[in-house]
C-alpha positions in Angstrom: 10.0 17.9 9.6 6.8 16.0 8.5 7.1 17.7 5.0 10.4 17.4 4.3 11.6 15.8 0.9 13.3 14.4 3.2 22.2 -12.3 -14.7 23.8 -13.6 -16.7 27.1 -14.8 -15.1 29.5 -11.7 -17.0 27.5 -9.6 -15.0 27.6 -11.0 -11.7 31.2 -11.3 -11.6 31.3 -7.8 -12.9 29.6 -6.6 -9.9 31.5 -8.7 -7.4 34.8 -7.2 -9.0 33.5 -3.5 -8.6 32.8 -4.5 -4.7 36.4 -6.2 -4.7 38.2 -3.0 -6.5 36.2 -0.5 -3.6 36.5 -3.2 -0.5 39.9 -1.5 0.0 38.1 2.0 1.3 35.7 -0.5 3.9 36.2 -2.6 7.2 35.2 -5.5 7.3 32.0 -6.2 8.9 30.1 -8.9 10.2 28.3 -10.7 6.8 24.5 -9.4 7.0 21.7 -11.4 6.2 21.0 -11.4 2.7 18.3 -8.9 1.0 15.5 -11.9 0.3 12.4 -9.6 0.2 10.5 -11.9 -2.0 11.7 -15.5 -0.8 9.4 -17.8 -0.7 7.8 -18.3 2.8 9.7 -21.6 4.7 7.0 -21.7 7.8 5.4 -24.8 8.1 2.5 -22.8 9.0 0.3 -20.3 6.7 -2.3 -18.3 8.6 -2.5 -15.5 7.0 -5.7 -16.3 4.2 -7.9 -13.7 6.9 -6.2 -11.1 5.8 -6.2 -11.6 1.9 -9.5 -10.1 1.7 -8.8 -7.0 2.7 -5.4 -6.8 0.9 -7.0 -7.9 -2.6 -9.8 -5.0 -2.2 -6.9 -2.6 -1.3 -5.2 -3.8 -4.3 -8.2 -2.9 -6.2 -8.8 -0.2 -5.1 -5.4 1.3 -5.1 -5.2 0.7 -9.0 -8.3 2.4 -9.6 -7.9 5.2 -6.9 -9.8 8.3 -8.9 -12.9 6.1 -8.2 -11.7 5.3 -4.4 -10.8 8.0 -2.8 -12.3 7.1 0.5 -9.6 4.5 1.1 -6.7 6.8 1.5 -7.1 7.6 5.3 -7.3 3.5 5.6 -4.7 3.5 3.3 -2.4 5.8 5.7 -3.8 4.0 8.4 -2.4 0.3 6.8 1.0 1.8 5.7 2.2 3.2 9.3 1.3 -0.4 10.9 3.3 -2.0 8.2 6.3 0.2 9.0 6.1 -0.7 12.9 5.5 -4.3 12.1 8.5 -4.4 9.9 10.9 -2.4 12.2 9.8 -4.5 15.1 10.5 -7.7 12.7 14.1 -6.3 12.0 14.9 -4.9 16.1 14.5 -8.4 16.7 16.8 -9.0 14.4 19.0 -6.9 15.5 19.4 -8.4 19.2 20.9 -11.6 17.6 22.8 -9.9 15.2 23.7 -6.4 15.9 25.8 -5.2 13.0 24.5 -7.1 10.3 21.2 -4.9 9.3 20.5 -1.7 7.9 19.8 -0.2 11.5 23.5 -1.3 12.8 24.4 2.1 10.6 23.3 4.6 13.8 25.0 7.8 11.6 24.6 8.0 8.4 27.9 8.9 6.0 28.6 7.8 2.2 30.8 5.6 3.0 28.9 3.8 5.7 26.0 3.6 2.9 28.6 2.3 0.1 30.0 -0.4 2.9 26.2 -1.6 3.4 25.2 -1.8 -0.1 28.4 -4.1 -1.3 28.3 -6.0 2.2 24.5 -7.1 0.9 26.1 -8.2 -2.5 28.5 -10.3 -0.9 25.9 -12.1 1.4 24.0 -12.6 -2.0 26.7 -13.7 -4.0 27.9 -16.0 -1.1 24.9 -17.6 -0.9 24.5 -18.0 -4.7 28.2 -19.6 -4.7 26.6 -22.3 -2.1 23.5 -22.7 -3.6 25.6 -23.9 -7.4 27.7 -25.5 -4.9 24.8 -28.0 -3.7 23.3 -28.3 -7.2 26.8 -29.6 -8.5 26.7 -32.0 -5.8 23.6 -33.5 -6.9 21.3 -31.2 -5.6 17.8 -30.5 -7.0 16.4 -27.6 -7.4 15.0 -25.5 -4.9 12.5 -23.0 -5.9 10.3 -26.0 -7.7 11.1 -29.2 -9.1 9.4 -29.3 -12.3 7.5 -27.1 -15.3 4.0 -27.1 -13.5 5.6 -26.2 -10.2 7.3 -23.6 -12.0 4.1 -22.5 -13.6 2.3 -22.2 -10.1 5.3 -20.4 -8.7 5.0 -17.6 -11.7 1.0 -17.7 -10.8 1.4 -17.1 -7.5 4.2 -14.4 -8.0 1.7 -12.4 -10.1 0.4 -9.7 -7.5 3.3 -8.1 -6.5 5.5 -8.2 -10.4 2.5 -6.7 -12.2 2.6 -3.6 -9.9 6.5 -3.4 -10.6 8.1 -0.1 -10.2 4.5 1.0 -8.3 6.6 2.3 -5.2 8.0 4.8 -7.1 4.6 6.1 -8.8 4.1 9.7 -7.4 7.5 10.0 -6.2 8.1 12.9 -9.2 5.3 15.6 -9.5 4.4 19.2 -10.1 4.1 19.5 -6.2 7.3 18.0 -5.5 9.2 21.0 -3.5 11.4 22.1 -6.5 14.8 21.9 -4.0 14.0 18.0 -4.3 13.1 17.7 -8.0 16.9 16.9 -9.0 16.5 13.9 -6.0 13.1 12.7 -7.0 14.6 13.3 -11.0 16.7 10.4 -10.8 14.1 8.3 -8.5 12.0 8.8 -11.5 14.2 7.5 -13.8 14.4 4.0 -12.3 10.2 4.1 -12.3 10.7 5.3 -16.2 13.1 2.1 -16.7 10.8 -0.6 -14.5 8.1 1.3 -17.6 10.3 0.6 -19.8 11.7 4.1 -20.9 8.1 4.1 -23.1 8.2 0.8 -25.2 6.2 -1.6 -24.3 8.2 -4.4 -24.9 10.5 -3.7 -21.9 7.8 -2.7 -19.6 8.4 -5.3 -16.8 4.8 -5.6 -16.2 3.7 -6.5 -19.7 6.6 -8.6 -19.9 5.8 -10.6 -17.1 2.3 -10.7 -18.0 3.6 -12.0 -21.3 5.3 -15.0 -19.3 2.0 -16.1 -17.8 0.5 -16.0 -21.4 3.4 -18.0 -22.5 3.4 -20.7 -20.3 -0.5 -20.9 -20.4 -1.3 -19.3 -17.0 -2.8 -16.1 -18.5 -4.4 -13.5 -15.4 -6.5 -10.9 -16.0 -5.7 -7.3 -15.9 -4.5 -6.4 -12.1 -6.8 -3.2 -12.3 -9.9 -5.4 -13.2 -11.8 -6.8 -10.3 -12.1 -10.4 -11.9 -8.2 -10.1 -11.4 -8.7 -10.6 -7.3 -12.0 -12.3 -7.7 -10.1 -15.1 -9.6 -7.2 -15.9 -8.3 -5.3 -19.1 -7.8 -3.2 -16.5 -5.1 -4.1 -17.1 -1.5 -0.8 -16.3 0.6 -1.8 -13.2 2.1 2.0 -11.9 2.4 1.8 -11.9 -1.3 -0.9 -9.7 -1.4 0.2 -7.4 1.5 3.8 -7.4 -0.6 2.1 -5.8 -3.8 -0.2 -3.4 -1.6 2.8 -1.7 0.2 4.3 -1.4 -3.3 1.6 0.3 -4.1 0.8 2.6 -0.5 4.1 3.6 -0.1 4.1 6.0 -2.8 0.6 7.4 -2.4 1.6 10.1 0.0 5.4 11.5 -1.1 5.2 14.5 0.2 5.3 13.0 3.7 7.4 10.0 3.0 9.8 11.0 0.8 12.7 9.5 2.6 10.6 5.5 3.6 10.0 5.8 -0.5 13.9 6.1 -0.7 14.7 3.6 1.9 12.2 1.1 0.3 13.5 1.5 -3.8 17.5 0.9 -2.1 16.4 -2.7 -0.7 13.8 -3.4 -3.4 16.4 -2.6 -6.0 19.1 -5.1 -4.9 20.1 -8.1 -6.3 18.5 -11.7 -4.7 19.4 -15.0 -4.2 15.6 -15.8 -5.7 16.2 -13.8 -8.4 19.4 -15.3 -9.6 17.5 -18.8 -8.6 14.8 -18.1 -10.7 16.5 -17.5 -13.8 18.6 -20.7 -13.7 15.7 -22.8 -12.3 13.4 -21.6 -15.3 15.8 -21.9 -18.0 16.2 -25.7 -16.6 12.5 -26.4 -16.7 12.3 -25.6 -20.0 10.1 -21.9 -19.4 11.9 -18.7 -20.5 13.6 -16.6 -17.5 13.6 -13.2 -19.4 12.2 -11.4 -16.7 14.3 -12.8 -14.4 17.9 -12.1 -15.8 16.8 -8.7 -17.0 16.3 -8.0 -13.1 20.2 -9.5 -12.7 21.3 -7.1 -15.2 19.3 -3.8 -14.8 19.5 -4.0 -11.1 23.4 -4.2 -11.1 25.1 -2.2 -8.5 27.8 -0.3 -10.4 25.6 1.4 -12.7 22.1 -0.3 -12.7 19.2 0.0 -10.1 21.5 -0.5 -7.2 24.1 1.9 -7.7 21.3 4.7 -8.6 19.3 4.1 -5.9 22.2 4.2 -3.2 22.8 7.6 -4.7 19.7 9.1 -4.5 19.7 8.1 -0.9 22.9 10.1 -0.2 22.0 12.6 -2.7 18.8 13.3 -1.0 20.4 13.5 3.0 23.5 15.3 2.0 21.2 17.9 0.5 19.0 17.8 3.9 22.2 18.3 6.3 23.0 21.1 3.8 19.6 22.3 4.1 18.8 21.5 7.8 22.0 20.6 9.9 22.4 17.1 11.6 19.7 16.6 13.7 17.0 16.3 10.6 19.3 14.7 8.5 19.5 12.0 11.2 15.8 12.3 11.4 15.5 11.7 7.7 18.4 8.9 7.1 15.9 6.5 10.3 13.3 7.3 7.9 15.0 5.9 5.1 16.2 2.7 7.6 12.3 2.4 8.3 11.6 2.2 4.6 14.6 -0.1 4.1 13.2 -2.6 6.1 9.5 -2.3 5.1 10.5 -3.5 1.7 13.0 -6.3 3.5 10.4 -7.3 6.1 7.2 -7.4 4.4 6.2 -10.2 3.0 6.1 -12.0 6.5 4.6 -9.9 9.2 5.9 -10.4 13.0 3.5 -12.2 13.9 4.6 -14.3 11.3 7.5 -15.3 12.8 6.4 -15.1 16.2 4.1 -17.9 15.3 6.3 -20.1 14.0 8.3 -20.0 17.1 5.3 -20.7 19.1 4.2 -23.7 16.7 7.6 -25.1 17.9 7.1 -24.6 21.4 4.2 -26.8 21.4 5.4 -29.3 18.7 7.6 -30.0 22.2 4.6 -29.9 24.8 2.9 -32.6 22.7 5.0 -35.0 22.8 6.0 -34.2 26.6 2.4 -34.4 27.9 0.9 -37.0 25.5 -1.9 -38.1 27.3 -1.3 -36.1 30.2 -4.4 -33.7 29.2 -6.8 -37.1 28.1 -9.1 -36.0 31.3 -9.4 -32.4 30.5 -12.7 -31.6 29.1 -11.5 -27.7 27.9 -12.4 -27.6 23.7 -11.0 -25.1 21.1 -13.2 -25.6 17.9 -15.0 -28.2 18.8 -11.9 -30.1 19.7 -10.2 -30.9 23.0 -7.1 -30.1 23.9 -5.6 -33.8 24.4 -6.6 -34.6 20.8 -5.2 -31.1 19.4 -1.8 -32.1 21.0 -1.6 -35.6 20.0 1.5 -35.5 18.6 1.2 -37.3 15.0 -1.4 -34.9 14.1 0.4 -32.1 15.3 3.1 -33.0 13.2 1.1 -32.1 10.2 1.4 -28.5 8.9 -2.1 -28.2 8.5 -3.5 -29.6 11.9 -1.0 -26.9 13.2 -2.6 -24.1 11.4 -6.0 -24.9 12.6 -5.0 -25.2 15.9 -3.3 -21.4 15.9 -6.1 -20.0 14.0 -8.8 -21.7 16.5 -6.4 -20.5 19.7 -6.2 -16.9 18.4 -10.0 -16.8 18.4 -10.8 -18.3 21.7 -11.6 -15.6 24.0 -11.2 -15.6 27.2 -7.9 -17.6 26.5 -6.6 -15.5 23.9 -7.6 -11.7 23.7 -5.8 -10.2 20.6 -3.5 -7.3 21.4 -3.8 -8.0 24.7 -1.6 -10.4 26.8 -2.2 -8.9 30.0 -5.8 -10.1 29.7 -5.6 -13.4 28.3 -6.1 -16.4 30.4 -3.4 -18.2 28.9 -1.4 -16.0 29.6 -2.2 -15.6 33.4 -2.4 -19.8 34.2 1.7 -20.3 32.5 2.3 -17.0 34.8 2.6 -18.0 38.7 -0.4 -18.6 40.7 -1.9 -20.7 37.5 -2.6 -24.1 36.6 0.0 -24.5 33.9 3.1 -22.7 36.2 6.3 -24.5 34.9 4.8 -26.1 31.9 6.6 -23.3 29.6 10.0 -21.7 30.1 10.6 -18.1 31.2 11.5 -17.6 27.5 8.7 -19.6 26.1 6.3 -17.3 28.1 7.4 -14.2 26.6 7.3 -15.6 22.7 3.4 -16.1 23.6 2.8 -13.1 25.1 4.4 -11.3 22.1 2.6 -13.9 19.9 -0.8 -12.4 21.8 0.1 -8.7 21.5 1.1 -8.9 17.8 -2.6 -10.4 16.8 -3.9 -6.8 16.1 -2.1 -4.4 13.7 0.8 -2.3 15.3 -0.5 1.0 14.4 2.0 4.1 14.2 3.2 4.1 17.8 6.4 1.7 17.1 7.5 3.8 13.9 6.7 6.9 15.8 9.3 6.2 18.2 11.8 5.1 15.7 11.9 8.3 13.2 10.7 10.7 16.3 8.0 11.7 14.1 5.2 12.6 16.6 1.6 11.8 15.4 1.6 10.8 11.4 -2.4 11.5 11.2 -4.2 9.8 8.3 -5.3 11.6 5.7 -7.7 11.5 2.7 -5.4 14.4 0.4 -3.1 12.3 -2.0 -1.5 15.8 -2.8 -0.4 15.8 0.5 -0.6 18.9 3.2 1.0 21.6 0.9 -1.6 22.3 -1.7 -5.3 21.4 -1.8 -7.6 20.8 -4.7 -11.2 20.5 -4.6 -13.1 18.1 -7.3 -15.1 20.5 -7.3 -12.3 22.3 -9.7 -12.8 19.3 -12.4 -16.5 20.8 -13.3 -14.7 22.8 -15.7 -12.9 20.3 -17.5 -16.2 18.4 -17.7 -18.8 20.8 -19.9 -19.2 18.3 -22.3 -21.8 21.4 -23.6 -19.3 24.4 -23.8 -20.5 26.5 -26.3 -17.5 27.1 -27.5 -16.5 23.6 -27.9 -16.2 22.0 -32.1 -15.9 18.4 -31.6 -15.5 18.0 -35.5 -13.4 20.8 -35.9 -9.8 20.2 -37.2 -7.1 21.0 -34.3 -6.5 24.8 -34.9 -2.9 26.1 -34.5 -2.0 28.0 -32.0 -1.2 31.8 -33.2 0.6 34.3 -30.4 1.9 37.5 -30.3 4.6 37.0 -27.7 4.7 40.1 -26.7 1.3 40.3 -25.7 1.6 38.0 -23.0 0.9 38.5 -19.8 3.5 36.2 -17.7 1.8 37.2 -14.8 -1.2 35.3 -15.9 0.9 32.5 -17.7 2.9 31.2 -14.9 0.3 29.0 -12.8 -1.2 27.8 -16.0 2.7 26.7 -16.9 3.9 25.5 -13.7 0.0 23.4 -13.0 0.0 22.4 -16.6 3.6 20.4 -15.7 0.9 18.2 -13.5 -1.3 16.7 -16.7 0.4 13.3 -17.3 2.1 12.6 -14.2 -0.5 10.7 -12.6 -1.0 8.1 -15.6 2.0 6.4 -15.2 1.5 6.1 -11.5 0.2 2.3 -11.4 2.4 0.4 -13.7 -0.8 -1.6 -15.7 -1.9 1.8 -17.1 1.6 2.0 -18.8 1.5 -1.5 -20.6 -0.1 -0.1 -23.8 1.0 2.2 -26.5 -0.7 5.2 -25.1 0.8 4.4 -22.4 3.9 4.1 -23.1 4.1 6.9 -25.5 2.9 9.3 -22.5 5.7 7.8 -20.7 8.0 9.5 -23.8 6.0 12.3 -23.1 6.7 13.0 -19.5 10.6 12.1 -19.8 10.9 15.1 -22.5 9.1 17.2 -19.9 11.5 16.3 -17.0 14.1 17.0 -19.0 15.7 13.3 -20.3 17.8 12.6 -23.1 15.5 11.1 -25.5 14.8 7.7 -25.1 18.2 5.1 -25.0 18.9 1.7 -26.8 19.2 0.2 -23.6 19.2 2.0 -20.5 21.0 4.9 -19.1 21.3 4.1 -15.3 23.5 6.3 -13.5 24.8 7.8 -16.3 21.5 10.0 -16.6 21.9 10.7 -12.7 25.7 12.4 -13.9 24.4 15.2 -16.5 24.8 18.7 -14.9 22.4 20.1 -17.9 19.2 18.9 -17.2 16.6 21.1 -17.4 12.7 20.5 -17.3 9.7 22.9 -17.5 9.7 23.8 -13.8 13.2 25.4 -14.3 12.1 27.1 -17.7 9.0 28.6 -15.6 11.7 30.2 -12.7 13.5 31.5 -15.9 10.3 32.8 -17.8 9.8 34.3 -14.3 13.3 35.7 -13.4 13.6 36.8 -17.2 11.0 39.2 -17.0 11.9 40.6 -13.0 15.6 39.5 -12.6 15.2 40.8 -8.7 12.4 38.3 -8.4 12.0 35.7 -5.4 11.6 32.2 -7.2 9.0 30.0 -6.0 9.9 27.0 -3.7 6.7 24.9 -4.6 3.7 24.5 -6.4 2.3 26.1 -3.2 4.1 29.0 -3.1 3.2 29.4 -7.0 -0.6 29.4 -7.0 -0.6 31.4 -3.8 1.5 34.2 -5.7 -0.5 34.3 -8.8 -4.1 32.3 -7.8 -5.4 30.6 -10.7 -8.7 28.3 -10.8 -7.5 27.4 -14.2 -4.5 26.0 -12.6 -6.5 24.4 -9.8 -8.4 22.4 -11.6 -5.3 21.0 -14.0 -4.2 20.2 -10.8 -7.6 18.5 -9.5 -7.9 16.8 -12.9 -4.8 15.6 -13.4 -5.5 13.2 -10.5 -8.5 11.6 -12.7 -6.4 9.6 -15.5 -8.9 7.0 -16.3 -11.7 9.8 -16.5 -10.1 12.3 -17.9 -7.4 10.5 -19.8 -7.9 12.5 -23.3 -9.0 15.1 -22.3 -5.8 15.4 -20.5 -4.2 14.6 -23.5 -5.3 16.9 -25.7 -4.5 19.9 -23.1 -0.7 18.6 -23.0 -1.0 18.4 -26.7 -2.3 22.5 -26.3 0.9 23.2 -24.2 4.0 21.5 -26.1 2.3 24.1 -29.2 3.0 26.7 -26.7 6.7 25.1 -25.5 7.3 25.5 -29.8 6.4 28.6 -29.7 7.9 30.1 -26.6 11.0 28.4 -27.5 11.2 30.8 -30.4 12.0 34.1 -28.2 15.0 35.4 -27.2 12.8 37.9 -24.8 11.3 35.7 -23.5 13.8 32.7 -22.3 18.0 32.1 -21.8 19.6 30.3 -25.0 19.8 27.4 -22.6 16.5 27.6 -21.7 14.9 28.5 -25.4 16.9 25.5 -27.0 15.9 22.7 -24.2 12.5 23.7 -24.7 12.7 23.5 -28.4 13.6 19.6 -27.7 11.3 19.2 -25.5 8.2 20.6 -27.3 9.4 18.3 -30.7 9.6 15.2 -28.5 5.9 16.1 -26.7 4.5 16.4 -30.3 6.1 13.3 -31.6 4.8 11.1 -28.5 1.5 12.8 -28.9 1.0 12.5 -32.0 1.7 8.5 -31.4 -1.6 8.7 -28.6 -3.9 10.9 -31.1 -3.0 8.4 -33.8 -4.9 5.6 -32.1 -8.4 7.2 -32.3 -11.0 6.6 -34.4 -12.5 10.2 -35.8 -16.0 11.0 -33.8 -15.1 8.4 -30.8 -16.0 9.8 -27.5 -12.2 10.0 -26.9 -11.6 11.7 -30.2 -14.3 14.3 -28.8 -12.2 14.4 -25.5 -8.9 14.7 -27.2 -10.7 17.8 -28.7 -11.8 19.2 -26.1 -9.2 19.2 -24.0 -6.8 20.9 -27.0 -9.5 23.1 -27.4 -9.7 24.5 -23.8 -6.1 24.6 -23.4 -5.4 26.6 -26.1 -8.8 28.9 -25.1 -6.9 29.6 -21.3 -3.6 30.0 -23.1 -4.5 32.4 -25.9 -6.8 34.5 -22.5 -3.0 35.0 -21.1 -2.4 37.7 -24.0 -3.4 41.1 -22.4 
């Protein structure tokens, strides 16, 4: 089982009406709590600045991961304590109110799903009808009261919207199991339109990025180091918000369904969104980013809608595939990513400190001066002048005293209750017996054990997934590439190699070729792009953008829309992209022929170093960036020319190719046009048409 694939206001009353036209097919349940992934944080305490460190060096490093490798076990590692934390988070939840969460749906079914998904708009919606409500009363606004607030809010938001769409980064790839590609297809497309279907001006990053220029807040580039080294950004859940964005996609061929589970609650309409782009517009600082978010993320046929299909697409094709018992498997893996993107931005403990801040907001005042003669000291302080109550009452004299309590062993041992003296003297037998409720008791102890990370075990027991072991392979378990492989992408040397030379056409006899020796070159070569576009920054350029063009043609989209083409894409019945014209290249030539599953199954069939190290290299898009370029730009002339045969490909096949190969060379042509003739990326662009076309022309016999 571990490798499965397993607004403006029109619009807001337009999706409340397509709720109202399908509420006739639902119960009526008990109103949930609205999807607020991104709200800001209400507790009066913020102790989470020790753990921006290591989120803003993960953040780092995850946007430039060819160069940081090393970090993926602890990036496995970080990912499965994030799921437990945010499952515990939400069974607590749960015990208060029961039906109201994603995990109150025990069997998946569409309609279940469809109930869920409108029941969330209504809690938003609701809550959006009160929050006009108390601003028409005289209310002021609530997100910040004035342009500079306003300005530090869009500062401090900065992390987690320049990494938008990153969740969805390597959900789509060569090594996806083709029986998933049409799944992962349409998860793509919502990535393509957070990139802006390849222009610029729509790519949410750059846009927001824009915004920060506008209102003179300007950040530097989120993969530059100077980007975490100056930073105005010191709320940790921030950071830890934009780093799962950016884990969760890192490893899709083992958490295909938590990717799934996370895009349906990230793409849903919030009460902070809607906020936002009235708030802004008031203040005098343009909301653009905010209402396009209102209007693309729509639930009859924006980000919404699509993404609650994909979900049942994807377990209606694994009960088809597997029988109940996995789908069930695979529909709590999809609750587990629901409520890692609901949950994260405030860990447990989090919340479990809040309630614990309370608790002795109380015992100050009740034992003022009762403790004047104890000579105990946390930090240099005693304990009757930490619970005087006038300075507890300020938020800050309460966050040192719960960052000074957590440290002070032997009172407090993190992760470990059972062991911790304060602890054992409100337990009977102690000093402090009676001081502190049965109930209070407990919230400490779970305030104690929730000081160290979770780890996998709580996830573990939720999906029945036994031990999720970190690993350091981003291509997952199935296929393995070495670096080793890149070596001969880098012979800067080759003999063969022209770096002035004009780019030669590609001449075939088609007949000559050997498909035996073609197909790993043309299912690997699918691989060359696909990793560019996996951290959203490397997209907010031309280049970018245009390989974006690029790998739509490949996948097989209609070219690129006016606006967007949300589930209307997710309808057509006639895609086809260059995986399915390699099964019928393949089944063409042996019509008795098993077709490949996978990438796996392919390079095991017909080995290929060639194909190996497209693979390996594909996975260096920063290095390698033109030479990978000019390679693709090697394969769409062999798409034009293949397209050509009748032998060789079905009419269906031979004219979607055609399209494909004269979109390729119309976005390529946009990339090569950037260069400056004799630039070390000219040379690379060169040499990496120059070897493609070298390993294609050695597959004539």
């Amino acid at each position: 089982m571990d490798h499965l694939y397993l607004a403006p206001t029109f619009l807001i009353v337009g999706s409340f009406l397509t709720w109202k036209l399908l509420s006739f097919t639902r119960q009526v349940s008990p109103r949930p709590e609205p999807s607020k992934p991104f709200m800001e944080r209400n507790s009066k305490v913020s102790l989470n600045n020790d753990d921006c460190e290591q989120y803003k060096n993960l953040y780092f490093k995850l946007h430039n991961l060819e160069n940081h490798t090393e970090v993926l076990p602890e990036a496995k590692d970080l990912l499965l304590s994030f799921f437990s934390d945010s499952l515990q988070a939400e069974q607590d939840l749960s015990k208060d109110n029961s039906r109201g969460t994603i995990l109150s749906i025990a069997e998946f079914s569409d309609g279940a799903l469809v109930n869920f998904v409108h029941a969330q708009l209504e809690a938003v919606t609701t809550d959006w009808q009160q929050y006009l409500f108390r601003r028409k009363s005289g209310g002021s606004r609530e997100l910040f009261q004035d342009a500079n607030e306003a300005r530090q809010w869009l500062v401090q938001k900065a992390p987690h919207k320049l990494v938008d769409g990153a969740w969805l980064g390597h959900v789509h790839r060569a090594t996806t199991p083709f029986a998933y590609r049409r799944v992962t297809k349409a998860a793509w497309q919502v990535l393509s339109e957070e990139l802006g279907d390849g222009d610029l001006e729509k790519c949410h990053a750059y846009v927001y990025a824009r915004l920060l220029e506008k209102i003179g807040s300007p950040v530097p580039a989120p993969t530059s180091v100077d980007f975490i080294k100056h930073t105005a950004v010191t709320d940790a859940g921030m950071w830890r918000s934009a780093v799962a964005q950016l884990l969760i996609s890192l490893f899709p061929d083992e958490f295909l369904p938590e990717i799934l589970g996370f895009n349906l609650h990230f793409e849903m309409l919030t009460l902070e969104t809607l906020m936002a782009a009235k708030e802004l517009r008031e203040v005098g600082i343009d909301p653009y980013y905010f209402t396009l978010h209102v209007t693309i993320d729509n639930a009859d046929t924006g980000h919404t809608a699509m993404a609650s299909r994909i979900v049942a697409d994807y377990l209606n094709l694994v009960h088809a595939q597997h029988g109940t018992v996995t789908a069930h498997k695979a529909w709590r893996r999809v609750q587990a990513g629901f409520v890692l993107s609901k949950n994260i931005h405030h860990t447990h403990n989090d919340k479990l400190t809040e309630k614990v801040v309370t608790i002795f907001m109380a015992k100050s005042v009740a034992s003022h001066r009762i403790h004047d003669h104890c000579s105990m000291t946390l930090g240099g302080q005693t304990l009757s002048k930490w619970l005087d109550p006038a300075s507890f009452h300020q938020p800050e004299w309460q966050a040192k005293f719960m960052g000074c309590l957590k440290k002070s062993k032997p009172w407090v041992y993190k992760g470990d209750s059972s062991k911790s003296r304060l602890i054992r003297q409100l337990s009977w037998g102690g000093s402090m017996f009676g001081a502190f409720t049965d109930r209070e008791v407990v919230i400490l102890k779970d305030w104690v054990d929730t000081l160290v990370p979770p780890g996998p075990r709580v996830y573990e027991a939720f999906t029945d997934r036994s031990a999720v072991h970190a690993s350091s392979d981003l291509d997952g378990p199935d296929v393995e590439h070495s670096d080793l492989n890149t070596e001969i992408l880098l012979q800067s040397q080759d003999e063969a190699f022209e770096p002035n030379a004009p780019l030669q056409p590609l001449t075939l006899e088609l007949s000559n070729l050997s498909i035996d020796k073609l197909l790993p070159l043309w299912f690997a070569h699918t691989s060359l792009l696909e990793f560019t576009v996996s951290v959203p920054w490397n997209v907010a350029s031309q280049v970018g953008c245009a390989t974006v063009r690029t790998l739509r043609a490949q996948y097989g989209f209609l070219p690129e829309p006016i606006g967007v083409d949300g589930v209307d894409e997710m309808r057509r019945d006639d895609s086809i992209d260059l995986i399915d014209i390699g099964s019928d290249l393949l089944s063409r030539q042996d019509p008795d022929c098993h077709l490949p599953s996978s990438m796996a199954e392919v390079l095991k069939r017909w080995p290929s170093p060639f194909a190996d190290a497209m693979l390996a290299a594909a996975r260096k898009p920063r290095e390698l960036r033109w030479v990978l370029l000019g390679m693709a730009q090697a394969f769409a002339k062999l798409h034009a020319a293949i397209a050509t045969s009748s032998a060789l490909l079905s009419a269906p096949k031979r004219e979607a190719l055609g399209s494909i190969a004269e979109r390729e060379q119309h976005s390529l042509k946009a990339c090569a046009g950037t260069l400056s003739s004799g630039s070390s990326d000219d040379r690379d662009f060169r040499r990496g048409y120059q070897l493609g076309l070298k390993h294609i022309v050695a597959c004539l016999d």
